[in-house]
C-alpha positions, 0 to 999 in steps of 0.5 A, spaced: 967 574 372 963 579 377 965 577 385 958 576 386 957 571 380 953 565 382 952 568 390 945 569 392 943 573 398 938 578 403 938 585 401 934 589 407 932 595 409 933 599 402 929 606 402 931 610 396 937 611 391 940 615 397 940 608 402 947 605 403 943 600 403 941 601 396 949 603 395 951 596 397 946 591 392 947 596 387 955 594 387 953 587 389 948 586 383 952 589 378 957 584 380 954 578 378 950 577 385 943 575 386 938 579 391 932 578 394 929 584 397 925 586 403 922 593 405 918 596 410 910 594 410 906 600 407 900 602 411 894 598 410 891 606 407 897 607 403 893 605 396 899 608 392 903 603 396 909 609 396 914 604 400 913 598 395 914 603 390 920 607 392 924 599 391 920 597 385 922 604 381 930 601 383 930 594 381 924 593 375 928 589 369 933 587 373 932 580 372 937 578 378 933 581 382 928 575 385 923 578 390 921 584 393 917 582 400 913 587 405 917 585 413 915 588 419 921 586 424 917 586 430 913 579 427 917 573 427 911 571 422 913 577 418 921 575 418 919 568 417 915 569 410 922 573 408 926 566 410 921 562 406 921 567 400 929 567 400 928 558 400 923 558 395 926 563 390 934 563 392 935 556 396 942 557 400 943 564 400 951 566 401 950 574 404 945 578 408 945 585 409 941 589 415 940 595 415 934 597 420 934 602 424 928 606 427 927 611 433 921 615 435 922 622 433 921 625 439 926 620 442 931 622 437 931 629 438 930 630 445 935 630 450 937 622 451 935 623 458 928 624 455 928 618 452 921 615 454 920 607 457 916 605 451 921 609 445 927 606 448 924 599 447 921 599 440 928 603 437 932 597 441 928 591 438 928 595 431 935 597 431 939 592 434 934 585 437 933 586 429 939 583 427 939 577 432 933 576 430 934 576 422 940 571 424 937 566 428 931 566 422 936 565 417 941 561 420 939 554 416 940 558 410 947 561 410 950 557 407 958 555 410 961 561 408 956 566 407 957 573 411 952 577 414 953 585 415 949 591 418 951 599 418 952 602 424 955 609 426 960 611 430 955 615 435 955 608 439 963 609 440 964 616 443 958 621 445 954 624 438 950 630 440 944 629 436 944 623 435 942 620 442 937 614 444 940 611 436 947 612 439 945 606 445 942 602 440 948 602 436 953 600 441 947 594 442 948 593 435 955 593 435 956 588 441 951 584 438 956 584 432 962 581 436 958 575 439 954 573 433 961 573 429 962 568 435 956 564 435 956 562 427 964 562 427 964 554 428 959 554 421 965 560 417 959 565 416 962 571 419 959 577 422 961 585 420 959 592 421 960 598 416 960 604 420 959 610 415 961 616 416 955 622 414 952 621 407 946 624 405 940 620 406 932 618 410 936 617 417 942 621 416 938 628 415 933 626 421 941 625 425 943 632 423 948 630 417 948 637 414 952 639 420 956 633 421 958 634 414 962 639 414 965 637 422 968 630 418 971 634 411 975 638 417 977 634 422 978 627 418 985 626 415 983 625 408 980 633 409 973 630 405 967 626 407 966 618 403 962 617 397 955 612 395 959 609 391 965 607 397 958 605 401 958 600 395 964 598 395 966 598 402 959 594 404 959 589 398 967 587 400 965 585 406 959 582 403 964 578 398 969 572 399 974 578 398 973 579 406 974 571 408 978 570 415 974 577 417 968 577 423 967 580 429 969 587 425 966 594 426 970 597 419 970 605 419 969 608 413 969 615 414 975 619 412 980 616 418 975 622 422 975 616 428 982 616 428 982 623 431 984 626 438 984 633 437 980 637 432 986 637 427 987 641 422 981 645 424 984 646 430 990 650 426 984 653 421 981 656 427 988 659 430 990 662 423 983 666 424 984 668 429 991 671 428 988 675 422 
């Protein structure tokens, strides 16, 4: 029997294959899990309906999966239709994932002290109030012991180059992780945070993956980057019953890269080519 059989849950925030989103449902779907989905909304001129279709190209004949629902984040009336939708298809749901995050591309790749009023509102709502609010909407449906979990990155801890406005609303996120843990403790759901190292995805190549690939395969202790498929796994873990007694938790999967002080091994790769 499949850790997720007989679970039910909200998967959010799926782009593509290359999502970590999609990484975690898909483990989530084959073991046994029920998902309902939402998406980012298409534009009213969008005919092809590209965002509907990307989900659609993943899911279709999975018959465990019950819904795909349009969502803006910004609209409570949007999250709400998400809320009823999971009432109406899943009843008590026993996981929700978020994985929302948006900044303005000016915003992002200037110099955060650069960052405009306006950007810095909308990628603080989308990124980080986003979880807030898909909890307080989803409260009266966890059930007991469900687990709530959201994908955050190490650039919210220490200074990433690059990464900027987004590293701000993900040290918002993470603190937002802690409090909601605490909030819906008294109920036993728990709150965590999967903080991934590089992989090649939406977000990540608009961050500068490409670089940050190779810096993690050489300072990190394992001496590689993480996989999809470790996502998957590391995600739907904390997902699952597996993970009961843990909340409150930022979760490193990045090849123990943030436990490093010093460049490491790189440090001694860089002396031996000078030496030649």
């Amino acid at each position: 029997m499949g850790t997720f059989q007989g679970k039910k849950g909200l998967i959010t925030g799926v782009f593509n294959k290359q999502s970590i989103a999609w990484a975690i449902a898909d483990r989530i779907l084959s073991e046994g899990g029920e998902c309902g989905f939402s998406y980012m909304p298409d534009k009213a001129d969008d005919a092809r309906q590209k965002n509907l279709g990307r989900v659609q190209k993943l899911t279709n004949g999975n018959a465990q999966v019950k819904f795909l629902q349009p969502m803006d984040i910004t609209v409570d009336e949007q999250i709400e239709a998400v809320m009823d939708r999971c009432r109406g298809e899943l009843g008590k749901i026993d996981f929700l994932l978020h994985s929302i995050a948006f900044a303005l591309p000016d915003d992002l790749k200037g110099d955060t002290i650069a960052t405009s009023r306006e950007g810095f509102k909308l990628a603080m709502e989308i990124s980080a109030f986003s979880l807030i609010a898909l909890a307080h909407a989803a409260q009266d449906l966890l059930s007991n012991d469900a687990s709530i979990l959201t994908l955050t990155y190490y650039g919210g801890e220490k200074t990433v180059p690059g990464y900027n406005v987004m590293g701000i609303c993900k040290a918002a996120l993470d603190s937002a992780v802690k409090y909601l843990a605490y909030d819906l403790g008294p109920r036993g759901v728990r709150v965590n945070a999967l903080s991934a190292g590089p992989l090649q995805t939406i977000s990540g190549r608009g961050a500068g993956v490409d670089e940050m690939l190779g810096l993690y395969e050489a300072m990190a202790p394992l001496g590689r980057n993480i996989t999809h498929e470790e996502a998957g796994n590391c995600g739907s873990f904390l997902l699952s019953p597996q993970s009961a007694g843990v909340t409150g938790e930022i979760m490193h999967l990045d090849g123990g890269y943030n436990a490093m002080g010093s460049p490491g091994r790189m440090l001694e790769k860089m002396k031996a080519a000078q030496s030649v």
